[in-house]
C-alpha positions in Angstrom: 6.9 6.8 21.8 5.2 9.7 20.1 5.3 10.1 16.6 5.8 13.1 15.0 5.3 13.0 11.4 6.3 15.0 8.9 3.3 15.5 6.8 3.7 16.8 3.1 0.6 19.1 3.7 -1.7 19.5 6.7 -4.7 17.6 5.2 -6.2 15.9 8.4 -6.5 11.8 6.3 -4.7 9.5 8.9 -5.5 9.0 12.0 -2.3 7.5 14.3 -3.5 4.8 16.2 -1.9 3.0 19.3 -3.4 -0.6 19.5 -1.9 -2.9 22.3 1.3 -1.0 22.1 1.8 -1.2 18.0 1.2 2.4 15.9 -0.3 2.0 13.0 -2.3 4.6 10.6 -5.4 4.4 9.5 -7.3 6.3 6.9 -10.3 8.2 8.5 -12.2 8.0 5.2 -12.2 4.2 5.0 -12.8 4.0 8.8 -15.9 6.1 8.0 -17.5 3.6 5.5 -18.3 1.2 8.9 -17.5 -1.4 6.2 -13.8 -2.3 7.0 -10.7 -1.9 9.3 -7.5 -0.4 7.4 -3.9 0.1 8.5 -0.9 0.7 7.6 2.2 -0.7 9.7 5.5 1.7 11.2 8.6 0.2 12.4 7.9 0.2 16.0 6.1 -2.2 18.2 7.1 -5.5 16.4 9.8 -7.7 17.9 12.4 -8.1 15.3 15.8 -6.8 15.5 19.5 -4.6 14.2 18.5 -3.5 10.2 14.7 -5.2 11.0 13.8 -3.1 13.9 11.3 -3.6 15.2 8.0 -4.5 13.0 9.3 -6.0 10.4 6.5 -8.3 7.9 8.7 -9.8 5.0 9.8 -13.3 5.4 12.3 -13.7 2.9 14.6 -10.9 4.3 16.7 -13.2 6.6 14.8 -11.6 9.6 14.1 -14.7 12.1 11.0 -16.2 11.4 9.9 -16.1 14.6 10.3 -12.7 15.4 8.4 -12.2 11.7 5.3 -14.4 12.9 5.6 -12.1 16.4 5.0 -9.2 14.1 2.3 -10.4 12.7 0.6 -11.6 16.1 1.2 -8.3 16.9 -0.7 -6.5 14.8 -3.4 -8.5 14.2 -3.7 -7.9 18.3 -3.8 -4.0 16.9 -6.1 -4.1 13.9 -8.5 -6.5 16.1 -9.2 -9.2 13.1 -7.4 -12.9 12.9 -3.8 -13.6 12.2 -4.7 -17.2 10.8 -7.6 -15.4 8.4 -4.4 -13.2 6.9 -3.7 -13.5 3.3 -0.6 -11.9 2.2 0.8 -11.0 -1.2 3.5 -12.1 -3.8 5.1 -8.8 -4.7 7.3 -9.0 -8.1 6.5 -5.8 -10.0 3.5 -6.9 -11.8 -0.2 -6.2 -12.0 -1.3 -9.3 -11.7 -4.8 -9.5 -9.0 -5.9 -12.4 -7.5 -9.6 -12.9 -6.0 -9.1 -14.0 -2.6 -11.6 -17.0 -0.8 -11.4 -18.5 2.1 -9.4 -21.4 0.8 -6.3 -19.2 1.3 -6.9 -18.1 4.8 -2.7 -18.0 6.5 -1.1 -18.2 3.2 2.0 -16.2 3.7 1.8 -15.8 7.3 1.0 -19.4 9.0 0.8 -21.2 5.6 2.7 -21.3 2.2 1.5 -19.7 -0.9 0.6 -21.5 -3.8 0.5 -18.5 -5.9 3.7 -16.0 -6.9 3.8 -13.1 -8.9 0.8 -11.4 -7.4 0.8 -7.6 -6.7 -2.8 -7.2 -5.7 -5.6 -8.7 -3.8 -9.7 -8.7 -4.0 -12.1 -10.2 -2.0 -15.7 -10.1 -0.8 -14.9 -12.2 2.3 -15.0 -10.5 5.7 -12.8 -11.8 7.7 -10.0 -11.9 5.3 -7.3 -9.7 6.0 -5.9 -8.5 2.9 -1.7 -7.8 3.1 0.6 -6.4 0.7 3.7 -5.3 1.3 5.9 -1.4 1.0 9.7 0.3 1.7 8.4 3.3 -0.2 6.2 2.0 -3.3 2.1 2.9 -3.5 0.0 1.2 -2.1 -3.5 1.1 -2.8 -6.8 0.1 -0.8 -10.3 0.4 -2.8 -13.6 0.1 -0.9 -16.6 -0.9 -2.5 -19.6 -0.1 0.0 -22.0 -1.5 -2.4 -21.0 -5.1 -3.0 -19.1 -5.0 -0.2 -15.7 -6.0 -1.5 -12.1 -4.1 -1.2 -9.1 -4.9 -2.9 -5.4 -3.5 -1.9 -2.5 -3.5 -4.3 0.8 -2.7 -4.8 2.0 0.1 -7.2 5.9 1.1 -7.9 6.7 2.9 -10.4 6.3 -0.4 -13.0 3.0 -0.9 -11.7 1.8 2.5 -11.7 2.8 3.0 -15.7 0.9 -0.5 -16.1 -2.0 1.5 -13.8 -2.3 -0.7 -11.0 -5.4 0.8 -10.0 -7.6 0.4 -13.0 -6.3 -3.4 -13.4 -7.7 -3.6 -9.5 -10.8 -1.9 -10.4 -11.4 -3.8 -13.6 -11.0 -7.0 -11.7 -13.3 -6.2 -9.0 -16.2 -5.3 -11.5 -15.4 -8.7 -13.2 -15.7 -10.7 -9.9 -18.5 -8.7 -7.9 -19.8 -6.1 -10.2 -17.9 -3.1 -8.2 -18.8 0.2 -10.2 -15.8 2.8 -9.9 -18.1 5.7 -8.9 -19.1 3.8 -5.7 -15.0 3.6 -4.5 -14.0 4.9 -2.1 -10.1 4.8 -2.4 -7.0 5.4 -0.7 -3.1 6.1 -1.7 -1.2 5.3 1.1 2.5 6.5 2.4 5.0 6.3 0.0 7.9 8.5 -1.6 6.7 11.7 -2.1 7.6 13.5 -5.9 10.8 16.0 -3.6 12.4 12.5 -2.9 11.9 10.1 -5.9 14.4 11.0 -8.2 14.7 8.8 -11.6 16.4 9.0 -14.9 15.1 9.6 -18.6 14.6 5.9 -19.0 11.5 6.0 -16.2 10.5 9.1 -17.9 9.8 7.8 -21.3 7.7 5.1 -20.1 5.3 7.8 -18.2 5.6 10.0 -21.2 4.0 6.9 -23.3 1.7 5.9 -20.7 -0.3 8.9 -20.2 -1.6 11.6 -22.2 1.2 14.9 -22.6 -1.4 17.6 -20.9 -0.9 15.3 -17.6 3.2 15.6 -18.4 4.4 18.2 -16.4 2.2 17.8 -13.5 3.7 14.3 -13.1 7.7 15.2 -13.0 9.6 18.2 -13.3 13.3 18.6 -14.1 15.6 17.0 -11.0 18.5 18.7 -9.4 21.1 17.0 -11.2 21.7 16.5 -15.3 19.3 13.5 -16.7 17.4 13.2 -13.8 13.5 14.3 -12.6 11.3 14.2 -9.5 8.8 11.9 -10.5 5.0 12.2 -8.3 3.5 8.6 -7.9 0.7 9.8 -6.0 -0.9 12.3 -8.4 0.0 9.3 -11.0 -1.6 7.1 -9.4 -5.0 9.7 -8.8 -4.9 10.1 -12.0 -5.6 6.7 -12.6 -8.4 6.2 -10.6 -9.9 9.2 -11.8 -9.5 7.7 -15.3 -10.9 4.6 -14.1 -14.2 6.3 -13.1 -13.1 6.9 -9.6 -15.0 10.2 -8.5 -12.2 12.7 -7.2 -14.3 13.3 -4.1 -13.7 9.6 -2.9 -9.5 9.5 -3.9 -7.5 10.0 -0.6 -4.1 10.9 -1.6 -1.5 10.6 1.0 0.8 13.2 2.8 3.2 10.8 4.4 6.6 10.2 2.8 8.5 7.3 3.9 11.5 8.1 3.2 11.1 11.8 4.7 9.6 9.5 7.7 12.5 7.3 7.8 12.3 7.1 11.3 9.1 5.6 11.8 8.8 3.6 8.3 11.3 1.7 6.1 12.7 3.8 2.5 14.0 1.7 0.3 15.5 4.4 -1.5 17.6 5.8 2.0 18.9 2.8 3.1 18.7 0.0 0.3 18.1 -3.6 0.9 18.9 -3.9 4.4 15.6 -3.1 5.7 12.5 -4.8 6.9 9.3 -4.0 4.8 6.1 -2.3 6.0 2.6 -3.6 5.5 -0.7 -2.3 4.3 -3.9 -4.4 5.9 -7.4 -4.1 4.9 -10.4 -6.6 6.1 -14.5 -6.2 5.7 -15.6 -6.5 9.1 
């Protein structure tokens, strides 16, 4: 099947890969490091089924397990790393990071995770896939070609007002000395500002959390009464910029998933009866 996204702008960031009969996209300018392999999942290739179809990666969705652990034979086929060497996040809203090792190879795909309320992952291992989970929230993969350590997290709109990134960044320079300048980083698909609509409650948060000349670049006034068009991608490139990030090295997206909805789950145009995609990132 040929994809035919529809890209927010023409900037030429993803390349569309085919591997073993799964699509996945990958970000040229973490490809081009020679340091790591990248992906990030769509719905087809995988082998689960109805509301799931077909490349569903979340367990705890009442898709059948089998067809889950399918999925993620599936693309480990793709990506070319080890589905047993897989370590997969505990998504719950927070910015909470945890340093990855090889003690906790398979936890969430082949094993069970001792850890919960974990929204990012760092490591210096390679080897270790890194795996955290979307239906339309940010994620976020930083490459450090220096030390030689990446972390990917997961930003919604709670994380990215608790900046997400910088708490990534900050712990990667606590656990292997990773300076911002030398990321490279990477926003990957996720609702675009035209489709993320929120009311004054979200607002106020953003309006606290960052400075007022960054205000109306973030939202603008939505369609209907109370509500705005919120832009988590320029947030969340603001916050690496912040962090020390150089703007040269921030790769923003142009891949909406819920204008994609074809190729990759929305949470916001079809609720909770959806699988979940997944971002991957391992140091070769």
């Amino acid at each position: 099947m040929e994809i035919k996204w529809n890209y927010k702008n023409q900037d030429k960031i993803f390349d569309t890969i085919d591997g073993a009969g799964v699509p996945f996209l990958s970000f040229k300018a973490l490809d081009e490091t020679g340091m790591v392999t990248n992906g990030f999942s769509t719905r087809l290739g995988g082998a689960s089924r109805g509301k799931f179809a077909t490349m569903n990666f979340s367990y705890n969705r009442k898709d059948e397990p089998a067809d889950v652990l399918e999925n993620f034979t599936r693309m480990a086929k793709a990506l070319n790393v080890d589905r047993d060497r897989m370590v997969v996040s505990y998504q719950t809203h927070t910015v909470n990071v945890r340093r990855v090792t090889e003690a906790d190879e398979g936890k969430g795909v082949i094993r069970k995770r001792d850890y919960k309320d974990v929204d990012g992952l760092i490591t210096d291992v390679p080897g270790l896939t890194l795996v955290t989970f979307y239906a339309d929230c940010v994620p976020l993969y930083l490459v450090d070609p220096v030390h030689r350590a990446v972390g990917l997290s997961h930003s919604g709109w709670r994380g990215t007002v608790k900046r997400m990134g910088q708490v990534t960044l900050e712990a990667m320079e606590e656990a292997f000395g990773t300076k911002p300048e030398d990321v490279i980083a990477a926003i990957g698909p996720s609702i675009c500002k035209d489709c993320f609509e929120v009311g004054e409650e979200v607002v106020k948060e953003f309006e606290a959390a960052f400075d007022e000349s960054r205000h109306r670049e973030l939202w603008s006034p939505g369609a209907r009464p109370g509500k705005y068009q919120l832009d988590l991608w320029r947030a969340n490139g603001i916050i690496l910029r912040e962090a020390g990030v150089k703007p040269e090295n921030i790769h923003i997206t142009n891949i909406c998933t819920m204008c994609n909805s074809d190729y990759l789950f929305s949470h916001r145009r079809v609720g909770e009866e959806r699988g979940n995609l997944a971002a991957f990132l391992c140091i070769r």
